[in-house]
C-alpha positions, 0 to 999 in steps of 0.5 A: 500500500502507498501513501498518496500525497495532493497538493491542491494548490500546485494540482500534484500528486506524490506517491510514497511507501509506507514509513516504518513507523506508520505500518502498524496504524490505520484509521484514526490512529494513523490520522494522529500519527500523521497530523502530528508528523506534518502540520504545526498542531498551532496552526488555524484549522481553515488555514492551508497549514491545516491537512486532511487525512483520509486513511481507511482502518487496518480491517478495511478492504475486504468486506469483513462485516462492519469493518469497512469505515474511512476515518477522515481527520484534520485540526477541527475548526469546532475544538481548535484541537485534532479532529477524527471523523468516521462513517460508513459507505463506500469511500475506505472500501475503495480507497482500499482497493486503489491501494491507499493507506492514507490520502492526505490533501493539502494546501488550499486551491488558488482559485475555483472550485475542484473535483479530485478524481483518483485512479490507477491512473493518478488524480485528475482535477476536474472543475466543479462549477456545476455543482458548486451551490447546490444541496448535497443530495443533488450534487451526489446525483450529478457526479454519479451521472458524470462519473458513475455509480461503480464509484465512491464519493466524498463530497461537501453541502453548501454548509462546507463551501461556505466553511461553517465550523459545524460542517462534514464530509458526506460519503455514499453508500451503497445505493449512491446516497450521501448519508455516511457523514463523518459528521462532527468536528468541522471537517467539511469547512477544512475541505471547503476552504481547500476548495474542493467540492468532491473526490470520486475515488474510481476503483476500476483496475484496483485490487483487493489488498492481500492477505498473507495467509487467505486461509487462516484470515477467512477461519477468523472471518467466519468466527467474528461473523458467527459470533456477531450473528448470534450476539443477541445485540445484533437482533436488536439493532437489525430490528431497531437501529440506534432509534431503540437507545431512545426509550432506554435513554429516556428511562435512565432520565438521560434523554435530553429535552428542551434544550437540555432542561430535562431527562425525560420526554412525556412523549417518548413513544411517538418519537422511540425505536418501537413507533420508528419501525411500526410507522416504516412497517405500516408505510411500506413502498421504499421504507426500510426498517434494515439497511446496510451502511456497508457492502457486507455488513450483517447488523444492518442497523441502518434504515430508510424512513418513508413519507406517508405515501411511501417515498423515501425522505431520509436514511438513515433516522438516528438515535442522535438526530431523534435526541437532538432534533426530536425530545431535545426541541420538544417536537414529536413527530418523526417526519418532522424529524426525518424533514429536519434530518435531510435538510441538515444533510443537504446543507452537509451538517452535523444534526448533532451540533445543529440540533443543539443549536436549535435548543438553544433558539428555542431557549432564546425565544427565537422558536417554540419547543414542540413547535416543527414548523418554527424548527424549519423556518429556522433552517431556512434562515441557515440555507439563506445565509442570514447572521441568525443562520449563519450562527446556528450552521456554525454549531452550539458553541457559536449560536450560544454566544450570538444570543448570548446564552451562558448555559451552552452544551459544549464541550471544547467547542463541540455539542455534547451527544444525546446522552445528558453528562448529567445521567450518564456520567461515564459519558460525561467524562469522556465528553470532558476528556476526549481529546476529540471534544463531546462525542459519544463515539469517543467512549460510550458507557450507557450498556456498561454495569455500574451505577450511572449517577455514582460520580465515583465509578466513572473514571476507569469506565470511561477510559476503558471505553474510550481506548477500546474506541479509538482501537475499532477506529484505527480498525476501521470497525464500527463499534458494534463489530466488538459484539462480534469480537467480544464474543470470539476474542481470538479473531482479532488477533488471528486477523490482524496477524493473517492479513499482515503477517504479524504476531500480535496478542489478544489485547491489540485492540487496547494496544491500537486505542492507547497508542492512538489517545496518545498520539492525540494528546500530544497533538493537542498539549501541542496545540495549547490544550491543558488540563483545564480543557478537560472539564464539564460547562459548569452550568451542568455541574451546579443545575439538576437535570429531572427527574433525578435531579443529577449534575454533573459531580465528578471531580476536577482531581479524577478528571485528571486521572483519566489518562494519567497511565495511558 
């Protein structure tokens, strides 16, 4: 595998061999390793000292089930400090294919906006003028027509070409869709001011990467499907998707509603996983209660949500977008939600920084909770570019500040998740310590058994989700493929060992996480960060959260030790 260099000021390309000390790293921990080797972690995330990487996981490449993410990282216009974002669909499988271990995209174009074609052949720059302006669902359509639909896609809404820091980077799936979004952070603003609009990665020629032992990686594939299949997890989320954490978060009291005031949402079983398949059942015509976010994926957590006469609207309707838009505004209809939702893609932007962002105009006075129609006219005003717009598509953190609300959810700069820190408090302390900023993907403790309002039992929780997370990042492995490995501990192992030729141990998932956090902390202690960073809103530490009437309460001391034995 290659290396693969783009400078987008000059139109060249470099093709070099994997460093040494790069090998042994995929997916967001190659990300750190090579932001911290090759940009100034100083520099301004909208600057061309910033770059982005695009570097499929170690797992990537051969349709191993749930293992086929593109990990997309740069500095993070939202936090200031490094940034990886991971999705689904097509873009690391074909990346793969092309031979890529990473692609790493500098400089800034001096004029014009450009598509980045990549090849056998090479990169190609082609203009895109056509396309510039136009929603992100349109634009994806077009450069199928134009370059086909074999093809994987990674593209920028309106949001991105105007560099609004809540915006990502949309990627296709399978049925050339752009609804695998690495999403949060900011990324699709670094791409914007780059001036690239899209990169079409055209596969044709490429070839699967090579396993050193076929036989004994296909033994180990077999184990991890099998052992997945029959997680009783895999059920559930085939059946429900993330929309079924919606009622076990609302029972936690940990849901969050009306901008954060409370826990609990009386309505909860209008807007829940159950309501959520019922309502796609009852719809049929182009409603999906599974669908597959990747070629090969047996989870199929994903689902297409249909309009009353059928058509699709949006795939996929999330647990976070159903927190963040639904409960979180008071609004309990999911088609309002699901008209919320492809508005926000559209635009190209996290539903999650934008949902809160709304929370806090309805807080303002600016919309009614529960009121669906305010809600849209306010998106409105972010596709019409008006300073009120323009804030709210610039995230939590920015909307907070505009209308001069105190008690924003944020952390390092980034909206907090669906789970209130309050309720959660493992989750809070990966919000407050993540070197990524609030997000729950950094480290996610809802399923692990401890008392989830005990302020003591948070911390050693929490960092263990956290370098398990950043190890199936650096895989390339959606969280929910560790049922799979969970349940057959050896197949990562025999993996990683057949595809590379390597001898690594059982407990290599945690040695990838711990290797990754501290590529990133470096990354960021050189970008400024201190220990005061890693700390809650204090808003949420001193007001009670109904029902339980829970803050925030870990203390600043264990705050502190999170990572002091990484």
């Amino acid at each position: 595998m290659q290396i693969w260099r783009v400078d987008l000021q000059n139109q060249t390309l470099q093709q070099s061999l994997v460093p040494p000390a790069w090998n042994r790293l995929g997916g967001r921990g190659l990300s750190a390793r090579i932001l911290l080797d090759e940009i100034d972690p100083a520099c301004d995330p909208l600057s061309p000292g910033n770059a982005l990487v695009f570097s499929p996981g170690l797992l990537v490449g051969h349709m191993l089930s749930s293992c086929d993410r593109i990990s997309i990282g740069g500095k993070s216009p939202l936090t200031q400090g490094i940034k990886e974002s991971n999705a689904g669909g097509t873009t690391g499988l074909h990346l793969a294919r092309l031979g890529i271990k990473a692609l790493i995209l500098k400089n800034h174009a001096k004029s014009e906006w450009w598509i980045l074609h990549l090849s056998i052949n090479g990169v190609r720059f082609d203009h895109a003028d056509e396309i510039v302006g136009m929603g992100a669902y349109q634009s994806a359509q077009w450069l199928i027509e134009h370059y086909g639909s074999q093809n994987a896609m990674a593209l920028i809404g309106p949001g991105g070409e105007r560099q609004l820091r809540s915006a990502g980077i949309l990627n296709l799936d399978q049925e050339g869709s752009p609804t695998r979004i690495s999403a949060r952070g900011g990324l699709g603003a670094v791409m914007g001011a780059m001036r690239l609009k899209a990169i079409v990665i055209d596969s044709q020629g490429g070839e699967k990467t090579d396993l050193v032992d076929e036989q004994a990686f296909r033994k180990a594939q077999k184990a991890f499907v099998e052992a997945l299949i029959a997680h009783p997890q895999t059920a559930i989320y085939r059946d429900y998707g993330t929309a079924g954490v919606a009622a076990m978060c609302n029972a936690f009291g940990a849901l969050p509603t009306r901008g954060f005031s409370a826990g609990q949402f009386e309505n909860i079983d209008l807007i829940d996983g159950d309501h959520l398949r019922t309502t796609l059942q009852e719809r049929g015509g182009e409603a999906q209660t599974t669908h597959a976010c990747m070629p090969g994926c047996v989870i199929r957590c994903s689902n297409v949500f249909a309009a009353l006469d059928g058509k699709a609207v949006v795939s996929p309707l999330e647990y976070e977008t159903i927190g963040l838009m639904g409960s979180n505004l008071g609004i309990e209809s999911l088609d309002i939600i699901a008209r919320l939702n492809w508005l926000v893609n559209d635009l190209g932007l996290d539903s999650i920084d934008i949902g809160a962002a709304l929370g806090l105009a309805a807080r303002a006075g600016l919309m009614r909770f529960g009121d669906g129609d305010s809600a849209l006219k306010l998106m409105d005003e972010v596709f019409q570019g008006t300073a009120l717009g323009n804030a709210i598509g610039n995230g939590a953190a920015a909307t907070g500040k505009y209308l001069g609300i105190e008690e924003i959810p944020v952390v390092k700069g980034q909206a907090i998740s669906a789970y209130d820190p309050r309720a959660v408090k493992g989750t809070g302390v990966t919000y407050a310590t993540s070197p990524q900023g609030a997000d729950h993907t950094a480290g996610l403790t809802l399923r692990a058994k401890v008392d989830h309002l005990d302020p003591h039992a948070q911390v050693e929780v929490s960092r263990n989700a956290q370098i398990n997370m950043a190890g199936y990042d650096t895989l390339g492995a959606c969280i929910f493929a560790g049922f799979g490995f969970a349940s057959a501990p050896s197949a990562l192992r025999d993996l990683l060992n057949a595809r590379y030729g390597w001898e690594v141990e059982e407990n290599i998932l945690q040695q990838l996480g711990s290797e990754t956090l501290r590529l990133e902390l470096e990354f960021n202690r050189q970008a400024g960060f201190t220990p005061a960073d890693d700390r809650m809103p204090q808003w949420l530490c001193r007001t009670p959260l109904p029902p339980t009437a829970a803050v925030f309460d870990v203390s600043d001391e264990e705050l502190d030790t999170v990572f002091s034995s990484l």
